[in-house]
FIKEFI-419385 format. One record per residue (C-alpha): residue number from 1; residue in three letters; chain; x, y, z. Coordinates in Angstrom, 3 decimals. Example, Ala and Ser with C-alpha at 12.3 -4.5 7.8 and 13.67 -1.06 7.14 Angstrom:
2
num=1 residu=ALA chaine=A px=12.300 py=-4.500 pz=7.800
num=2 residu=SER chaine=A px=13.670 py=-1.060 pz=7.140
//
This chain:
195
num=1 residu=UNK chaine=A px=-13.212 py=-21.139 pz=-4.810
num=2 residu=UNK chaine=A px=-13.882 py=-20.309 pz=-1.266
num=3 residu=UNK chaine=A px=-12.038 py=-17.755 pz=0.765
num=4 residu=UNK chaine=A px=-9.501 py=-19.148 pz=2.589
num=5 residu=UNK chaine=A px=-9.477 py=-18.599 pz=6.264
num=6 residu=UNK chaine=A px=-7.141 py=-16.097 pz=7.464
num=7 residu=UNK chaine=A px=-6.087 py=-18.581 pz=10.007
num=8 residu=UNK chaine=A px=-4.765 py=-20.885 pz=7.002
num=9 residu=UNK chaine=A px=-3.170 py=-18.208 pz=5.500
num=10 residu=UNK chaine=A px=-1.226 py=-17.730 pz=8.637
num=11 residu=UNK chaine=A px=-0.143 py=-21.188 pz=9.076
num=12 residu=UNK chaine=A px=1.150 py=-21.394 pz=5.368
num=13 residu=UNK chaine=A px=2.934 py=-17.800 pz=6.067
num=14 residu=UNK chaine=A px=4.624 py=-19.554 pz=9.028
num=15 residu=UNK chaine=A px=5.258 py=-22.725 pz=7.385
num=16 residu=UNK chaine=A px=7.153 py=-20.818 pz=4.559
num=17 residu=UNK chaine=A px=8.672 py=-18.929 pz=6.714
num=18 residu=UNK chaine=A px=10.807 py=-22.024 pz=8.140
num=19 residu=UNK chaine=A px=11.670 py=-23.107 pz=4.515
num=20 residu=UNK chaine=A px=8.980 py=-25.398 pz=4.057
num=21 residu=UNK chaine=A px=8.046 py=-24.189 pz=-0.390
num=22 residu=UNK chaine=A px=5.350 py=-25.956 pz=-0.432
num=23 residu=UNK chaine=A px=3.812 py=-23.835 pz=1.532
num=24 residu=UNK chaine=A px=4.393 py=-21.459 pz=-1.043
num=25 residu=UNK chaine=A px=2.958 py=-22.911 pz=-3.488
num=26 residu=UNK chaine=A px=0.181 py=-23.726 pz=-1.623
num=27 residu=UNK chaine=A px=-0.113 py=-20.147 pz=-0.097
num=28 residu=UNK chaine=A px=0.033 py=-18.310 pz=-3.613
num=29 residu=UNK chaine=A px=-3.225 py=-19.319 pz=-5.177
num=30 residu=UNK chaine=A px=-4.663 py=-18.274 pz=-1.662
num=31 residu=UNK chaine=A px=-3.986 py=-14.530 pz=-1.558
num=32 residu=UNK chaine=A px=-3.788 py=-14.331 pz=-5.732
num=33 residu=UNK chaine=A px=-7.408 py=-12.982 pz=-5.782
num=34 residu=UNK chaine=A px=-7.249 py=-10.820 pz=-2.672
num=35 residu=UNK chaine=A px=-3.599 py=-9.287 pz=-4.069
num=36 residu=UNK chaine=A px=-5.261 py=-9.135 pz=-7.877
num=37 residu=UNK chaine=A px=-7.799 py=-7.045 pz=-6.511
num=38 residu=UNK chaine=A px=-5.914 py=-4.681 pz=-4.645
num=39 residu=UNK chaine=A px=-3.656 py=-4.658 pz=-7.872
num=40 residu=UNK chaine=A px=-6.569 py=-3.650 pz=-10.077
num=41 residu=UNK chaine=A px=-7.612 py=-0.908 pz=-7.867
num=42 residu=UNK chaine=A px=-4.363 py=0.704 pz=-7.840
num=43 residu=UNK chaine=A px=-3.481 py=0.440 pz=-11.437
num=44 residu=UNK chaine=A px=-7.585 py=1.684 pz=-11.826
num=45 residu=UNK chaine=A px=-6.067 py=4.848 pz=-10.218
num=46 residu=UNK chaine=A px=-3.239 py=5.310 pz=-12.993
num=47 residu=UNK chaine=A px=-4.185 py=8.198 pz=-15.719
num=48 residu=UNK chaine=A px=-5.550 py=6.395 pz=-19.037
num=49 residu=UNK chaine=A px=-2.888 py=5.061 pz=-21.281
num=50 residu=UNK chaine=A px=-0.221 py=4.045 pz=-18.324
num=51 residu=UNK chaine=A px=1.815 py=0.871 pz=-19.338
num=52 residu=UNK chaine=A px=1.466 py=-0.694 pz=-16.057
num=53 residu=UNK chaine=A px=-0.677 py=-4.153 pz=-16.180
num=54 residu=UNK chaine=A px=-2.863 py=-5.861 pz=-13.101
num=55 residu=UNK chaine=A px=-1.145 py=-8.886 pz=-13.876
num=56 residu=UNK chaine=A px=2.409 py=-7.168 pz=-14.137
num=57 residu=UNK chaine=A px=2.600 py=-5.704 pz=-10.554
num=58 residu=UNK chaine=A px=0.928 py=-8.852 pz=-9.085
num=59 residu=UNK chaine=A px=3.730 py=-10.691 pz=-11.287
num=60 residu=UNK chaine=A px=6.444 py=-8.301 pz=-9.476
num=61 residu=UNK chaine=A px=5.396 py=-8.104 pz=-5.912
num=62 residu=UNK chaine=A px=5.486 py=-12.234 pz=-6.325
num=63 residu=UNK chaine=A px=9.269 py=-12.039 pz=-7.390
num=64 residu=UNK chaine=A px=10.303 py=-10.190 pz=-4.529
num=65 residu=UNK chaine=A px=8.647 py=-12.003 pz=-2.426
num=66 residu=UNK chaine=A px=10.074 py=-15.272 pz=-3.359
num=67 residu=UNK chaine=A px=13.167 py=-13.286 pz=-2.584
num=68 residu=UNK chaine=A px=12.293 py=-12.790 pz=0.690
num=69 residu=UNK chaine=A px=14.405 py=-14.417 pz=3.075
num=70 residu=UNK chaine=A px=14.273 py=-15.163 pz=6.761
num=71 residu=UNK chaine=A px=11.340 py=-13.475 pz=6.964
num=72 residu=UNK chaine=A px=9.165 py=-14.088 pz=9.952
num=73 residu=UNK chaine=A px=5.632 py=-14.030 pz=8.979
num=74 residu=UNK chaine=A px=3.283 py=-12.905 pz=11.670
num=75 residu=UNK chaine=A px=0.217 py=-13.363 pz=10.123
num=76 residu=UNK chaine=A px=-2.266 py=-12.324 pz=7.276
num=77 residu=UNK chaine=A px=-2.176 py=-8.852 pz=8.091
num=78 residu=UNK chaine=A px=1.549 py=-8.393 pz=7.915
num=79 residu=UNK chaine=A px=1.893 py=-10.024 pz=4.994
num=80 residu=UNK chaine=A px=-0.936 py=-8.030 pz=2.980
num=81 residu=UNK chaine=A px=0.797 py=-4.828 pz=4.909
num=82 residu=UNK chaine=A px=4.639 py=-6.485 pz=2.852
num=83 residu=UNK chaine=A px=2.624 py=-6.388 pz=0.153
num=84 residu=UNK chaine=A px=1.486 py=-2.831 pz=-0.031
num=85 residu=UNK chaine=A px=4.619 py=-1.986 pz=1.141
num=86 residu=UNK chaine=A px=5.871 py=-2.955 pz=-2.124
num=87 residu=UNK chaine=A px=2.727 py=-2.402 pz=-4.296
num=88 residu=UNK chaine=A px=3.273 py=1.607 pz=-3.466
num=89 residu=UNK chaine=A px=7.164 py=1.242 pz=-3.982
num=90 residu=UNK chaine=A px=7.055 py=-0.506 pz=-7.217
num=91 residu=UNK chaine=A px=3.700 py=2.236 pz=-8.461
num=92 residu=UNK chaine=A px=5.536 py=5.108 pz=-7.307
num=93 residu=UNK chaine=A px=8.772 py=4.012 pz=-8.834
num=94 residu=UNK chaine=A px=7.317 py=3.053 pz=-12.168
num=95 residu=UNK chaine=A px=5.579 py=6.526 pz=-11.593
num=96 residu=UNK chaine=A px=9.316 py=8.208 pz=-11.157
num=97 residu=UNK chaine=A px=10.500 py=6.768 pz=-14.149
num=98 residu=UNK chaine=A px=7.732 py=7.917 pz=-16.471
num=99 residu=UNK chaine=A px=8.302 py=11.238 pz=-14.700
num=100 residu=UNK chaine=A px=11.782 py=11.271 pz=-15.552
num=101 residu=UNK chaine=A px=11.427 py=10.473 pz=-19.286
num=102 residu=UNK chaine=A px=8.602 py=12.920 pz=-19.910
num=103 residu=UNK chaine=A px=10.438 py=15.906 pz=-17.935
num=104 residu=UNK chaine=A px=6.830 py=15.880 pz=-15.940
num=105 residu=UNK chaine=A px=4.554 py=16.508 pz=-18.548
num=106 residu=UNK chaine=A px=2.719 py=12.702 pz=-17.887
num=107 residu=UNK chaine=A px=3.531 py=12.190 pz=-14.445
num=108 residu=UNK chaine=A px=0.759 py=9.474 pz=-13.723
num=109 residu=UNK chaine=A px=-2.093 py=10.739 pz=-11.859
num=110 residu=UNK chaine=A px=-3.715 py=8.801 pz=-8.850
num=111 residu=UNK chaine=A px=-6.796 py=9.643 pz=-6.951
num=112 residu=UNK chaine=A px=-5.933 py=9.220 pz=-3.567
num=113 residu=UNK chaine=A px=-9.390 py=7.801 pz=-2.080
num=114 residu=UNK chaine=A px=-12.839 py=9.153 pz=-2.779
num=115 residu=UNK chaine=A px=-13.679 py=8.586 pz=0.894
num=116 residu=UNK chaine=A px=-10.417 py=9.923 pz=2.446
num=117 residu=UNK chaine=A px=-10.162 py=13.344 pz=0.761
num=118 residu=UNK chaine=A px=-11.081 py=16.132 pz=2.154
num=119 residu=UNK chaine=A px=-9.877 py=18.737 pz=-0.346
num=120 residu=UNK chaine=A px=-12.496 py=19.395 pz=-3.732
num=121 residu=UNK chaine=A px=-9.663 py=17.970 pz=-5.895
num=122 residu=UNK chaine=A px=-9.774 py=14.066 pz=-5.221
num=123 residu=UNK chaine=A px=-6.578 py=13.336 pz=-7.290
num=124 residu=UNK chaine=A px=-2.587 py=13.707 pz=-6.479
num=125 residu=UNK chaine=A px=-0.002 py=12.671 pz=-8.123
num=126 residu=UNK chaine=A px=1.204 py=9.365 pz=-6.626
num=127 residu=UNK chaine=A px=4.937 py=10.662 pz=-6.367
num=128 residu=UNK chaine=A px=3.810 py=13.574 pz=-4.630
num=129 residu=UNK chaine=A px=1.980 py=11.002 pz=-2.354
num=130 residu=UNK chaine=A px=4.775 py=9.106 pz=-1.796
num=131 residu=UNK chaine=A px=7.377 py=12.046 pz=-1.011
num=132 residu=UNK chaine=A px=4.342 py=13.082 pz=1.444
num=133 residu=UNK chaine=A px=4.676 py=9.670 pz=3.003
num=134 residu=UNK chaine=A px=8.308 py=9.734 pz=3.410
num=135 residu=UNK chaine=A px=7.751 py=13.414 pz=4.818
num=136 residu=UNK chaine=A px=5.345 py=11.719 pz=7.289
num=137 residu=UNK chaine=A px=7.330 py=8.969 pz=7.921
num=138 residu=UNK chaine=A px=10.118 py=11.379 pz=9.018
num=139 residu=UNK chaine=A px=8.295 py=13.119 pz=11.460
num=140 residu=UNK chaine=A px=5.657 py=10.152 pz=12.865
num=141 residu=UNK chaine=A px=7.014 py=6.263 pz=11.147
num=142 residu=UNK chaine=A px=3.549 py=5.094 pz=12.807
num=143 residu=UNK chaine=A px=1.116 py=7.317 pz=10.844
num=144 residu=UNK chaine=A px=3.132 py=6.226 pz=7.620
num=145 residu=UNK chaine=A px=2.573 py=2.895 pz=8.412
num=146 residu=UNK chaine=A px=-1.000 py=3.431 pz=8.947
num=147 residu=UNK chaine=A px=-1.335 py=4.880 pz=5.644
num=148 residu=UNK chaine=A px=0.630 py=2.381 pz=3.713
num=149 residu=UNK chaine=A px=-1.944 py=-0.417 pz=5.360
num=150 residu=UNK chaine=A px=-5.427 py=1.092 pz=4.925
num=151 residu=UNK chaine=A px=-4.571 py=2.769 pz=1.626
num=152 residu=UNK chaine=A px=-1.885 py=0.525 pz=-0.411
num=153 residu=UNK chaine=A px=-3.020 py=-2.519 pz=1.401
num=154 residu=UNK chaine=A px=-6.561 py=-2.354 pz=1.958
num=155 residu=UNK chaine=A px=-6.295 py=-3.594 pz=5.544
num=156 residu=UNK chaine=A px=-9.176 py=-2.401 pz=7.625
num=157 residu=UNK chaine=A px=-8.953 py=-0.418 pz=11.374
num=158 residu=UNK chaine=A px=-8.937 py=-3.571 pz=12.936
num=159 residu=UNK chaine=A px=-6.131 py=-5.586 pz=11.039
num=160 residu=UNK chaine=A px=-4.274 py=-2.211 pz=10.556
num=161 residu=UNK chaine=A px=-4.123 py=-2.253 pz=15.091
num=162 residu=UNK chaine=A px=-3.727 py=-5.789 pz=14.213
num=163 residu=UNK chaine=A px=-0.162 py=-5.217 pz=12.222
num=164 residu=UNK chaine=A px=0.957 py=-2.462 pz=14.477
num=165 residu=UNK chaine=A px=-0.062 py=-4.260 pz=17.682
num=166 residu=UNK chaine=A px=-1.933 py=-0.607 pz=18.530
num=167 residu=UNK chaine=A px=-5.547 py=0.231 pz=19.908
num=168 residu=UNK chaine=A px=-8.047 py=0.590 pz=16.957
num=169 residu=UNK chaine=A px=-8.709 py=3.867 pz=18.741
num=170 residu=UNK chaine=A px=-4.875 py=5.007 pz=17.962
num=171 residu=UNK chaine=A px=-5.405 py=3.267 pz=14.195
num=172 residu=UNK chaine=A px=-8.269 py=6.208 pz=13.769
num=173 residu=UNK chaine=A px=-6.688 py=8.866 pz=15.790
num=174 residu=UNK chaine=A px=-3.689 py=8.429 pz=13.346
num=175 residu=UNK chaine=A px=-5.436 py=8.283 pz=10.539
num=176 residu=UNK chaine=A px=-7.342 py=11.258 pz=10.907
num=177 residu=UNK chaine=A px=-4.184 py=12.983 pz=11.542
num=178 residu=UNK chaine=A px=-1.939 py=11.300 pz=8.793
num=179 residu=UNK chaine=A px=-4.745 py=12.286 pz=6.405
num=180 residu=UNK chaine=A px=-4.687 py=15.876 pz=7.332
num=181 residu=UNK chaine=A px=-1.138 py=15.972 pz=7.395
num=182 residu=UNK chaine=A px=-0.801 py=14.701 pz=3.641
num=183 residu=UNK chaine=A px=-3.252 py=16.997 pz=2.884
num=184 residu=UNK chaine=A px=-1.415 py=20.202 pz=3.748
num=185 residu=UNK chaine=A px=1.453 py=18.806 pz=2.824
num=186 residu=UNK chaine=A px=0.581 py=17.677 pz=-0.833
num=187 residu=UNK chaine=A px=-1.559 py=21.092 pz=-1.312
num=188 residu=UNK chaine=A px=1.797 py=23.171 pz=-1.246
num=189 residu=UNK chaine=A px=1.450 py=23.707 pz=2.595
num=190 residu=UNK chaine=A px=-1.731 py=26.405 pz=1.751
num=191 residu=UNK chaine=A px=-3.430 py=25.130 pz=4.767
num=192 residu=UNK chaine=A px=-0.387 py=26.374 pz=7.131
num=193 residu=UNK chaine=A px=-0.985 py=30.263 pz=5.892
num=194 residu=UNK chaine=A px=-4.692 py=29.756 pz=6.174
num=195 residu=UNK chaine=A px=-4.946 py=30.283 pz=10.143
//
């Protein structure tokens, strides 16, 4: 199967988006692989042994979106960006609730990105990441957002400006700076008392 343009894609977001279910149904087979892969990836980054399938977070993100209404679909980009949105909401709750029932002792463990980390230790815990991100979201909602897209939805610099309707120059800048501000904030705030 060829990859569908992201052109199509937006056309079928838009025609769903003013009822039409075929274009739904048409849409869904579309973006499966693309959300499948992304999927994969992130439940790659669970600890061994997690209960969370592939299939069963592709399976949940589809449910709420069907429940979507009224939404106005922009294109490709924003829709990938909705679903990391809820990718990361339904990981880190899952994540919350295996927290809760094991007092802590198997909070799942993510790795936050190979390429992104600048610490020795490459893995966090993905509630830790996500109170971060609320943390960062609190002080700078743009850098959050930047975040959710090139991390929990895989969108590169350019779709990411794309999304935000932002220079791909401010996409880096914030970046940079959303990455070093998770970092000090997820290491216990070690990197405020080292200056």
């Amino acid at each position: 199967m060829s990859t569908p343009s992201a052109h199509e894609v937006t056309q079928l977001l838009r025609a769903w988006s003013s009822g039409d279910q075929q274009a739904l149904e048409k849409l869904t087979p579309l973006v499966y692989e693309e959300l499948h892969r992304r999927a994969r990836y992130y439940v790659a980054l669970e600890n061994p042994g997690h209960i969370i399938q592939t299939t069963a977070l592709i399976n949940e993100v589809y449910l709420r979106l069907v429940d979507f209404r009224g939404v106005t679909w922009q294109d490709r980009a924003h829709f990938l960006a909705v679903c990391a949105r809820m990718m990361r909401r339904i990981l880190t709750d899952f994540a919350r609730s295996r927290h809760y029932q094991k007092r802590g002792g198997a909070a799942q463990q993510v790795t936050f990105d190979e390429q992104l980390v600048v610490a020795s230790e490459p893995s966090a815990d993905l509630v830790a990441l996500d109170d971060a991100l609320t943390g960062l979201a609190s002080v700078d909602q743009r850098k959050c957002q930047v975040v959710e897209l090139r991390f929990f939805g895989g969108l590169s610099v350019q779709e990411t400006a794309e999304v935000l309707k932002v220079s791909e120059e401010t996409v880096k800048r914030d970046w940079r700076l959303a990455k070093l501000w998770l970092l000090r904030e997820m290491s216990g705030g070690e990197e405020r008392n080292a200056t």
